[in-house]
PDB file with one MODEL, atoms N, CA, C and O in Angstrom:
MODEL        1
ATOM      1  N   UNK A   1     345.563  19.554 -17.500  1.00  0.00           N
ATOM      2  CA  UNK A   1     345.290  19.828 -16.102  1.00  0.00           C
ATOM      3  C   UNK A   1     345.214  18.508 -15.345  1.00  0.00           C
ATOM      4  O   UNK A   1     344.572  17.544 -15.763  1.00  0.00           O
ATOM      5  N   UNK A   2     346.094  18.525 -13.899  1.00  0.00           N
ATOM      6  CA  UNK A   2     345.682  17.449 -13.439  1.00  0.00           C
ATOM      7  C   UNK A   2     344.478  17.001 -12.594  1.00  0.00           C
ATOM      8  O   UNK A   2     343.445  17.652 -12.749  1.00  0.00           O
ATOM      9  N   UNK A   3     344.470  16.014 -11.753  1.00  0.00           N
ATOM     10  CA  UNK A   3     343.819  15.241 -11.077  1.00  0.00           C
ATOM     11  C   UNK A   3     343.675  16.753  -9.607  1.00  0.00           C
ATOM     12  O   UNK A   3     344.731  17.285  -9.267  1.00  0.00           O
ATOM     13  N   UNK A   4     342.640  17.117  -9.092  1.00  0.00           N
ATOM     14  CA  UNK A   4     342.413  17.652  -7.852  1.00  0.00           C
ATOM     15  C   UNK A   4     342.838  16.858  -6.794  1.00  0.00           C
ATOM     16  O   UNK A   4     342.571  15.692  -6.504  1.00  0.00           O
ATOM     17  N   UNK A   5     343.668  17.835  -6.179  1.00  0.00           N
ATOM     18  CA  UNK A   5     344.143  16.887  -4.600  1.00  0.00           C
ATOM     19  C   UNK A   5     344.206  17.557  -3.283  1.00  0.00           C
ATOM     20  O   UNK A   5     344.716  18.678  -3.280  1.00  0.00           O
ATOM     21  N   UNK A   6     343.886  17.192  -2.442  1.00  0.00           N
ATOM     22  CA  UNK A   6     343.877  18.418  -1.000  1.00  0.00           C
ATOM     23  C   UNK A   6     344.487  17.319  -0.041  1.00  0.00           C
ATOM     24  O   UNK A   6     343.790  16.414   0.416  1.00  0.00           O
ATOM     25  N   UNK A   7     345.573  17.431   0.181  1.00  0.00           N
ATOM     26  CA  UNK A   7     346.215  16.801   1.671  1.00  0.00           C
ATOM     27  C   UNK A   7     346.140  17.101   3.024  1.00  0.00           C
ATOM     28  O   UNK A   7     346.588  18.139   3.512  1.00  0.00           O
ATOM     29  N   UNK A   8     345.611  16.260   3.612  1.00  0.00           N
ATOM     30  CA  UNK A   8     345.188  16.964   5.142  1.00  0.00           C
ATOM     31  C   UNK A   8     346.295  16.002   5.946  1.00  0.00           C
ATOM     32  O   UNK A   8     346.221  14.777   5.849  1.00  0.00           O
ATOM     33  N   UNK A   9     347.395  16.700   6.801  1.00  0.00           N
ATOM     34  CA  UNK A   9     348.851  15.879   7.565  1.00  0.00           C
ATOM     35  C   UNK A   9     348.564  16.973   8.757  1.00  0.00           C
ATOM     36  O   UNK A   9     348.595  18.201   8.670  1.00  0.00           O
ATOM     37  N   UNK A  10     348.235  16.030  10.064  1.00  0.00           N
ATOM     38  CA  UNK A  10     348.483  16.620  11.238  1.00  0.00           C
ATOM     39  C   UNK A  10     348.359  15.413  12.339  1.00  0.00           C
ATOM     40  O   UNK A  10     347.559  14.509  12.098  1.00  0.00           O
ATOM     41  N   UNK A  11     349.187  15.377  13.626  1.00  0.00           N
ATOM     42  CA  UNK A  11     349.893  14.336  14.861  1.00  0.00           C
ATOM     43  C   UNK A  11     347.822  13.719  14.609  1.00  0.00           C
ATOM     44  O   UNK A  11     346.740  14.213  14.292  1.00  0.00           O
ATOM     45  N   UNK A  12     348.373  12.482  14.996  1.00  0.00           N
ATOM     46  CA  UNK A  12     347.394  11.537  15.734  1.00  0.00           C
ATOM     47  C   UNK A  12     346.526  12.686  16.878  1.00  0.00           C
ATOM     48  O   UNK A  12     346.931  13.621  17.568  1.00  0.00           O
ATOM     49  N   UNK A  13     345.027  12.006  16.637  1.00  0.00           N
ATOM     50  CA  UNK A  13     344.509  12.581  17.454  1.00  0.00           C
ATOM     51  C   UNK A  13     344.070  14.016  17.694  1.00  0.00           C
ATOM     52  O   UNK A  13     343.577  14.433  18.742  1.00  0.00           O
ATOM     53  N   UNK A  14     344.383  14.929  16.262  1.00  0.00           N
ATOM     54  CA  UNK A  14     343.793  16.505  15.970  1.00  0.00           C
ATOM     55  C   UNK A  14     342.811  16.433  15.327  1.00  0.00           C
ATOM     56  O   UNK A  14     342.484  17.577  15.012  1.00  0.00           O
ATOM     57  N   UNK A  15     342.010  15.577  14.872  1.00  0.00           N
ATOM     58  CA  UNK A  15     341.023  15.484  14.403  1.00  0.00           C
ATOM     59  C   UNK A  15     341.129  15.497  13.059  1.00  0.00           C
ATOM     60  O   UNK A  15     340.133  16.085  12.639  1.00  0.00           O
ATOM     61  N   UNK A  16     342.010  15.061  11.917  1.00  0.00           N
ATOM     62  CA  UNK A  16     341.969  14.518  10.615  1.00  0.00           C
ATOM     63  C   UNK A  16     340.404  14.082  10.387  1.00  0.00           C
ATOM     64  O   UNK A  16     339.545  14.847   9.950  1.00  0.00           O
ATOM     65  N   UNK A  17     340.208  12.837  10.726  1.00  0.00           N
ATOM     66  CA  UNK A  17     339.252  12.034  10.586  1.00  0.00           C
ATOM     67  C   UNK A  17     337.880  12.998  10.276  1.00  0.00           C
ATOM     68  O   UNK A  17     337.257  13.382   9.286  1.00  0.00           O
ATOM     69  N   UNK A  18     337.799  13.167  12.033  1.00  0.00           N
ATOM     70  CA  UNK A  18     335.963  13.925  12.334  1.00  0.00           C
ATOM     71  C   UNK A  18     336.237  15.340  11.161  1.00  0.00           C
ATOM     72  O   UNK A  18     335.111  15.692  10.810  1.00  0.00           O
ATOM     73  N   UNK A  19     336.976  15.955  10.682  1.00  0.00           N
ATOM     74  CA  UNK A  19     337.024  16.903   9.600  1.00  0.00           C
ATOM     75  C   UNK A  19     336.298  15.926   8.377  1.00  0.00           C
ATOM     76  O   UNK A  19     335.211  16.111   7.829  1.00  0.00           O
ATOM     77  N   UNK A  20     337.070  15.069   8.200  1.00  0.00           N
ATOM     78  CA  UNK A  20     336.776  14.454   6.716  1.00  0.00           C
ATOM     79  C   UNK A  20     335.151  14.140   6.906  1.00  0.00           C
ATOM     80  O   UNK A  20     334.234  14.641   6.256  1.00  0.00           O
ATOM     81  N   UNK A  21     335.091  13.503   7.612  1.00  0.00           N
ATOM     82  CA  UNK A  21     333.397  13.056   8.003  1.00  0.00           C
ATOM     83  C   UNK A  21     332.033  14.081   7.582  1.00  0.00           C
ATOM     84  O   UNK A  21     330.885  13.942   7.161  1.00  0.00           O
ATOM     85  N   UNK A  22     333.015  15.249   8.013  1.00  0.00           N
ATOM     86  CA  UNK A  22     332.433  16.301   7.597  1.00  0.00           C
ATOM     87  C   UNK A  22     332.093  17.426   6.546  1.00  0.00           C
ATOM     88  O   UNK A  22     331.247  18.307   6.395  1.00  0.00           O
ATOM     89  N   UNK A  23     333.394  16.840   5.790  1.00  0.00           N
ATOM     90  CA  UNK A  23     333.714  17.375   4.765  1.00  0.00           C
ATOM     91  C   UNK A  23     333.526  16.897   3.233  1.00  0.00           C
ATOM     92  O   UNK A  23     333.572  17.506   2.164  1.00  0.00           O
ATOM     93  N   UNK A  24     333.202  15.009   3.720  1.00  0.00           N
ATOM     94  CA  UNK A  24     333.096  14.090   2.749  1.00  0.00           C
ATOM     95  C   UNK A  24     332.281  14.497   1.764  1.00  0.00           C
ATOM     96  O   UNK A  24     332.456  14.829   0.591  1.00  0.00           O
ATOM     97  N   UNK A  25     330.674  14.335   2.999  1.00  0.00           N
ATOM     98  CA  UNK A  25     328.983  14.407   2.156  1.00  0.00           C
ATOM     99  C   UNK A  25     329.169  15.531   1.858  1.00  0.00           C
ATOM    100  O   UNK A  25     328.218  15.644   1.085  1.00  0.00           O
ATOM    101  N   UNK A  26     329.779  16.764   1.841  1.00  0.00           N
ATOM    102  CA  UNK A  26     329.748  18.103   1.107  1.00  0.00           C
ATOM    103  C   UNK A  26     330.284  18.333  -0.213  1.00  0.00           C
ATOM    104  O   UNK A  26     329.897  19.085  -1.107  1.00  0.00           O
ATOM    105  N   UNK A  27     331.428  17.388  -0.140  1.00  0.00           N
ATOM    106  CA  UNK A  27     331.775  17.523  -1.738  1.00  0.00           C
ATOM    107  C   UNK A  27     330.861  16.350  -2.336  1.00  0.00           C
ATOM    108  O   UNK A  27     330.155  16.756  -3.259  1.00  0.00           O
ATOM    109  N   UNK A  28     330.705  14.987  -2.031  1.00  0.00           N
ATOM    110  CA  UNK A  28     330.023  14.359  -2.575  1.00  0.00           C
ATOM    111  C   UNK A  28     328.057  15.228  -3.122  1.00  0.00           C
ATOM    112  O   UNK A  28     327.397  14.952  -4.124  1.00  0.00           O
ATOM    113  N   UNK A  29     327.762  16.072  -2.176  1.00  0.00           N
ATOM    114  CA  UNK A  29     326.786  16.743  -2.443  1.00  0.00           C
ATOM    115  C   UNK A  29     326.983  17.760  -3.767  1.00  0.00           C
ATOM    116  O   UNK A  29     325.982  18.335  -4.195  1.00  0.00           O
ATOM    117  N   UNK A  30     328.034  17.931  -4.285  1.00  0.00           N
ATOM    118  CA  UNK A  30     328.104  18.546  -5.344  1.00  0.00           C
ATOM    119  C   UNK A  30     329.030  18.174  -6.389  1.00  0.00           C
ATOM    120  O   UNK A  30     329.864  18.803  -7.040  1.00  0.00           O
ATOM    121  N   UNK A  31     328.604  16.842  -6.361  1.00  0.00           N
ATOM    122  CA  UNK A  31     328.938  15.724  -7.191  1.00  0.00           C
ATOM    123  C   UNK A  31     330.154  15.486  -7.479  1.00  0.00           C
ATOM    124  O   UNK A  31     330.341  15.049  -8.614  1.00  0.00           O
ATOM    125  N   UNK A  32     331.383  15.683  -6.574  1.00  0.00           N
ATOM    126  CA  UNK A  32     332.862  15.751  -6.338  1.00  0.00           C
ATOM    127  C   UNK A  32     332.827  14.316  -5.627  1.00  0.00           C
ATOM    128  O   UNK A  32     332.409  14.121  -4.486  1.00  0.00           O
ATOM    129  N   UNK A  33     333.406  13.215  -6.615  1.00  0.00           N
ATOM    130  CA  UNK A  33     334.038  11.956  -5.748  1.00  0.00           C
ATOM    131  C   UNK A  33     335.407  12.117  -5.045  1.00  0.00           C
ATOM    132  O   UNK A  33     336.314  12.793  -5.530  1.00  0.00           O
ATOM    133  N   UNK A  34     335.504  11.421  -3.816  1.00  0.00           N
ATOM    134  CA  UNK A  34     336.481  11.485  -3.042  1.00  0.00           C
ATOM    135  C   UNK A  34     337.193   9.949  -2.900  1.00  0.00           C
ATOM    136  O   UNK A  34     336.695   8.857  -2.625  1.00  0.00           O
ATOM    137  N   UNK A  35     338.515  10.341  -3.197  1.00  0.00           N
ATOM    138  CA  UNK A  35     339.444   8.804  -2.541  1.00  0.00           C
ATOM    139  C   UNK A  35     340.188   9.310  -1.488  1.00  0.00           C
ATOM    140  O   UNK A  35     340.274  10.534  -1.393  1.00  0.00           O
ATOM    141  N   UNK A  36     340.770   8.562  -0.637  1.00  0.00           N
ATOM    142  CA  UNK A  36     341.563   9.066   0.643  1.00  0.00           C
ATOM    143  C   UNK A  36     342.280   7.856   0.637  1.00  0.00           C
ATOM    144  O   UNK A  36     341.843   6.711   0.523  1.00  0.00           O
ATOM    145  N   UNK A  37     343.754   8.363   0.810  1.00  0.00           N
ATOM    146  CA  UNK A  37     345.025   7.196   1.327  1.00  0.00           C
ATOM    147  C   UNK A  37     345.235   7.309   2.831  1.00  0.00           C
ATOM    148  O   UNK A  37     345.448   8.431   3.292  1.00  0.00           O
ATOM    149  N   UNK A  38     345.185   6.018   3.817  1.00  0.00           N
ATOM    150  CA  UNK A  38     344.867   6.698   5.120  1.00  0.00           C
ATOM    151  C   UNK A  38     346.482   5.586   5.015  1.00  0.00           C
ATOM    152  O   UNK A  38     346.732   4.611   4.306  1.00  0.00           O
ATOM    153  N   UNK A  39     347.383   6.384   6.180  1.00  0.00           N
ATOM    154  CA  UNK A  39     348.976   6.051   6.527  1.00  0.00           C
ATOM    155  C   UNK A  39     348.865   5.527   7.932  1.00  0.00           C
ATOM    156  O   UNK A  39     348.565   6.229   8.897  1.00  0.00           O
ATOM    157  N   UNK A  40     349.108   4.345   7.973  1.00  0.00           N
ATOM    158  CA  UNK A  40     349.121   4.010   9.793  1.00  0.00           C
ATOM    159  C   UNK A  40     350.538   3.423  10.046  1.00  0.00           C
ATOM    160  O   UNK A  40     351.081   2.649   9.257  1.00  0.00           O
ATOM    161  N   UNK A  41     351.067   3.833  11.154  1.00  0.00           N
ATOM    162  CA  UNK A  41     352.539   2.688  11.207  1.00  0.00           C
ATOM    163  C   UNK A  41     352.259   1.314  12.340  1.00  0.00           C
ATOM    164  O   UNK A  41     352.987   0.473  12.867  1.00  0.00           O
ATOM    165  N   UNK A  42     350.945   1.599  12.360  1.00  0.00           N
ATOM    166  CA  UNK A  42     350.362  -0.069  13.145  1.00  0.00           C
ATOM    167  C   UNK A  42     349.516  -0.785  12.282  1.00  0.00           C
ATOM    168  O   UNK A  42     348.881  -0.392  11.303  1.00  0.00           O
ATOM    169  N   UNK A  43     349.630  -2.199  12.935  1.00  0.00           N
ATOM    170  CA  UNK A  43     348.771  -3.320  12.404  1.00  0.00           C
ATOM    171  C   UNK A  43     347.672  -3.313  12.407  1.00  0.00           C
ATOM    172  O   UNK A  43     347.231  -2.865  13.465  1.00  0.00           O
ATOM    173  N   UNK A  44     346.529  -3.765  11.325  1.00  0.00           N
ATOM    174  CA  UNK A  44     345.201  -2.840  11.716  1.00  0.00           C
ATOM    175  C   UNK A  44     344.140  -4.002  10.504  1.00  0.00           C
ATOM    176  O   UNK A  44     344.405  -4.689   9.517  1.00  0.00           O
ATOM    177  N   UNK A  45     343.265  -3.778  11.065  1.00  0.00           N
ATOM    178  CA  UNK A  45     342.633  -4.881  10.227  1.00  0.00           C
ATOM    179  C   UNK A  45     341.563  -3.695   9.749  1.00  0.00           C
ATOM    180  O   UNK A  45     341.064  -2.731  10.331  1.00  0.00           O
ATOM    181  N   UNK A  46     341.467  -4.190   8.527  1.00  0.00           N
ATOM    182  CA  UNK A  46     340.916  -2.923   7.140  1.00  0.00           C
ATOM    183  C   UNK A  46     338.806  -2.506   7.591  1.00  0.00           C
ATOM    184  O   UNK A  46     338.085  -3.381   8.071  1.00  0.00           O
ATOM    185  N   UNK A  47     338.510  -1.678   7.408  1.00  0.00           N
ATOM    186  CA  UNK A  47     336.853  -1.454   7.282  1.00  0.00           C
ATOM    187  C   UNK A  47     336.410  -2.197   8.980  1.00  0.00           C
ATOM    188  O   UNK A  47     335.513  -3.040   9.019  1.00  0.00           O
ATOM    189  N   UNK A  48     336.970  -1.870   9.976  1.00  0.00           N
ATOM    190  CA  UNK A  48     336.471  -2.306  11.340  1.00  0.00           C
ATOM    191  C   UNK A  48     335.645  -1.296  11.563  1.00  0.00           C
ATOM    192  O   UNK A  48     335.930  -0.220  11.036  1.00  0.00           O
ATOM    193  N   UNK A  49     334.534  -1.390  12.321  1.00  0.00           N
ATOM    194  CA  UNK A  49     334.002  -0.595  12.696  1.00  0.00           C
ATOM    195  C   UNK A  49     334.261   0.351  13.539  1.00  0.00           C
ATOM    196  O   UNK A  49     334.618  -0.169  14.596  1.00  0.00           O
ATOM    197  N   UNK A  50     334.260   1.416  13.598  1.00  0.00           N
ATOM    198  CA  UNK A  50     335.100   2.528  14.373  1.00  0.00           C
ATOM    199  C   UNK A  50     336.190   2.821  14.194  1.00  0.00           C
ATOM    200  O   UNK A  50     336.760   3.775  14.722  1.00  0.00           O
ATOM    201  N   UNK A  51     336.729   1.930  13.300  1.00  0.00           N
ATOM    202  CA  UNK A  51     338.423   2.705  12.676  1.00  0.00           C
ATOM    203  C   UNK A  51     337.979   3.722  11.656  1.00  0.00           C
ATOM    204  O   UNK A  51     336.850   4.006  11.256  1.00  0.00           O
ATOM    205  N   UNK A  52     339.237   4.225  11.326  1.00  0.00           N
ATOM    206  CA  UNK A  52     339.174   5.595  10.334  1.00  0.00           C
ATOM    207  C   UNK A  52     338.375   4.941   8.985  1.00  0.00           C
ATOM    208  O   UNK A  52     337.227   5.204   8.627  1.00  0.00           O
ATOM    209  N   UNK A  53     339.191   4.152   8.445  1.00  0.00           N
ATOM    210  CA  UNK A  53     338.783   3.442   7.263  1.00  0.00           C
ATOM    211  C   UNK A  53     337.472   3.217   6.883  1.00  0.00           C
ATOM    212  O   UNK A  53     336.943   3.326   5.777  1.00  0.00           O
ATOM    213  N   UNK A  54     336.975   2.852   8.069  1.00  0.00           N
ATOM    214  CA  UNK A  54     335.161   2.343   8.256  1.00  0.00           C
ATOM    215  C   UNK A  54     334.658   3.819   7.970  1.00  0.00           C
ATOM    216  O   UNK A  54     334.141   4.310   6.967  1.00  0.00           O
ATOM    217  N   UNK A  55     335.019   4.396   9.307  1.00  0.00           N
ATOM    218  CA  UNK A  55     334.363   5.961   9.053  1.00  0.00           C
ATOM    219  C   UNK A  55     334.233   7.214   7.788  1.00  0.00           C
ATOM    220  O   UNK A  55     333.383   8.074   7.557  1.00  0.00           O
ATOM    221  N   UNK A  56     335.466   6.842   7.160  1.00  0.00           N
ATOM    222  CA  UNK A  56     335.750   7.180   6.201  1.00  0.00           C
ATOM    223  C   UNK A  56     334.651   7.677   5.168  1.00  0.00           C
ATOM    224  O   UNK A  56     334.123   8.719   4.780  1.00  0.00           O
ATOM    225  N   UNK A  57     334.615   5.802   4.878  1.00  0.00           N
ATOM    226  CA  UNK A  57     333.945   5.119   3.743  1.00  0.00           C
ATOM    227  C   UNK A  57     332.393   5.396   4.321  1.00  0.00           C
ATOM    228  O   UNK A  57     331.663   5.561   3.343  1.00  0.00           O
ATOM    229  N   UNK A  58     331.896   5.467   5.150  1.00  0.00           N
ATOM    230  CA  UNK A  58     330.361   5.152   5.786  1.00  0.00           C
ATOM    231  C   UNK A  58     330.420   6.956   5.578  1.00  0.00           C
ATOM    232  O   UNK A  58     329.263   7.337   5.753  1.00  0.00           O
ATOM    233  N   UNK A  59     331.148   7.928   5.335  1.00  0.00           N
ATOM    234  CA  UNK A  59     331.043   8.729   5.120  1.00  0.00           C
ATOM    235  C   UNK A  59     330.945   9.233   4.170  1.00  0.00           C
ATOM    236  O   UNK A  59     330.930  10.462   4.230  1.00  0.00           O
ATOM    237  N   UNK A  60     330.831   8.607   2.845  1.00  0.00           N
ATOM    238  CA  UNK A  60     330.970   8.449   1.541  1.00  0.00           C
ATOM    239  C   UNK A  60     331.707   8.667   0.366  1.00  0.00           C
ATOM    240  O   UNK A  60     331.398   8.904  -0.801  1.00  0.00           O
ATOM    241  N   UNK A  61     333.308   8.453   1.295  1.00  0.00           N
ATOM    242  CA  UNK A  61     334.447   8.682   0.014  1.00  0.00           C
ATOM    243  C   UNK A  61     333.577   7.363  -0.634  1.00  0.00           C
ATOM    244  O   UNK A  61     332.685   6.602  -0.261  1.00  0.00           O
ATOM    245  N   UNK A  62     334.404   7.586  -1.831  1.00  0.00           N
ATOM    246  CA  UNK A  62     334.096   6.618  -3.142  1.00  0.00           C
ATOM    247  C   UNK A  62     335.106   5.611  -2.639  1.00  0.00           C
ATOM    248  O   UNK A  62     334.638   4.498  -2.400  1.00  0.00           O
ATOM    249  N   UNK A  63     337.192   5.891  -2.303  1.00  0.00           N
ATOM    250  CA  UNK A  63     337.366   4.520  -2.272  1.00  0.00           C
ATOM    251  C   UNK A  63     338.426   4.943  -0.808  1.00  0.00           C
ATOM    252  O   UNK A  63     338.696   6.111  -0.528  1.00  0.00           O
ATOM    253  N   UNK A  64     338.922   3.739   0.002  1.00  0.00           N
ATOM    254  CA  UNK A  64     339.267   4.383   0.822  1.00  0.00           C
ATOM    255  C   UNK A  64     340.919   3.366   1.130  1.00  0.00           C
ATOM    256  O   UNK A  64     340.886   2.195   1.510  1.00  0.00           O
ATOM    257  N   UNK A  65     341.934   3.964   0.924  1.00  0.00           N
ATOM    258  CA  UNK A  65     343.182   2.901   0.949  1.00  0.00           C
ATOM    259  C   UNK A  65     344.371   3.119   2.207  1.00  0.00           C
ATOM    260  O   UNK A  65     344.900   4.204   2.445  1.00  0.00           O
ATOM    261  N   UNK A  66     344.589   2.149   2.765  1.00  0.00           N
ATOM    262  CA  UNK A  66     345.419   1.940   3.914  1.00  0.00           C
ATOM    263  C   UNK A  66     346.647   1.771   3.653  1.00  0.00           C
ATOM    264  O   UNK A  66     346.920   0.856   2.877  1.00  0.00           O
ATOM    265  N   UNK A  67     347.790   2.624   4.238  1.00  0.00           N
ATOM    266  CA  UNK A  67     349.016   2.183   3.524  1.00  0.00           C
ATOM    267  C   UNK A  67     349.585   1.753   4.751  1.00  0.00           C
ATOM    268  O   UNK A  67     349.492   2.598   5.641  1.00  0.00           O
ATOM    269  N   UNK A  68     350.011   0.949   4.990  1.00  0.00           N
ATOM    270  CA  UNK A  68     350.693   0.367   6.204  1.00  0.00           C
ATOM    271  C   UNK A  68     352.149  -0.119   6.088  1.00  0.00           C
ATOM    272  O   UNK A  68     352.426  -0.920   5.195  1.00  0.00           O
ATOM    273  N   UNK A  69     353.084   0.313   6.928  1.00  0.00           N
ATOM    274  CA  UNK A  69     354.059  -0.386   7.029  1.00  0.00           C
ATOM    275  C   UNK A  69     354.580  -1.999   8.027  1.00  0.00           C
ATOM    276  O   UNK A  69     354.982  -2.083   9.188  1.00  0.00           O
ATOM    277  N   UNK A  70     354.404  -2.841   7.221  1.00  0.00           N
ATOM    278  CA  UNK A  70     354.583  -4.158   7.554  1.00  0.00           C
ATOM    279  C   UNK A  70     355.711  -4.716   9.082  1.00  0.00           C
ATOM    280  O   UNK A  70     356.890  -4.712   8.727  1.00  0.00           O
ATOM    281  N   UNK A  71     355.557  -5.088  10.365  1.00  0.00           N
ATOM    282  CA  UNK A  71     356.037  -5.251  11.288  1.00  0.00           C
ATOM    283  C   UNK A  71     356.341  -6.735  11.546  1.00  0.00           C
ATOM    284  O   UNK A  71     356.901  -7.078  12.587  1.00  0.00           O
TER     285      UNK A  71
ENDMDL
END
């Protein structure tokens, strides 16, 4: 059996994020660790405060990875 995975893909700005925030401490509450690959096609400096990444993580995925395409 593999690895559990749930993909959440919808436009900028539908609320990806504020879901996860919400959704994080619930699985972490029943002892489910979370990683998240976050996809940006802009330049972005990693764990800022108020970016996704920050929020993410302060939300308590376990690890949180940026895939960026290089400009």
């Amino acid at each position: 059996m593999g690895v559990p995975l749930l993909a959440i893909v919808a436009w900028s700005g539908t609320g990806k994020t504020t879901l996860l925030q919400q959704v994080i401490p619930l699985l972490k509450a029943r002892g489910i660790r979370s990683g998240l690959i976050k996809h940006t096609h802009h330049q972005m400096d990693i764990d800022t405060p108020g970016k996704d990444s920050y929020l993410l993580r302060k939300a308590g995925a376990d690890q949180v990875i940026v895939a960026s395409i290089g400009h």
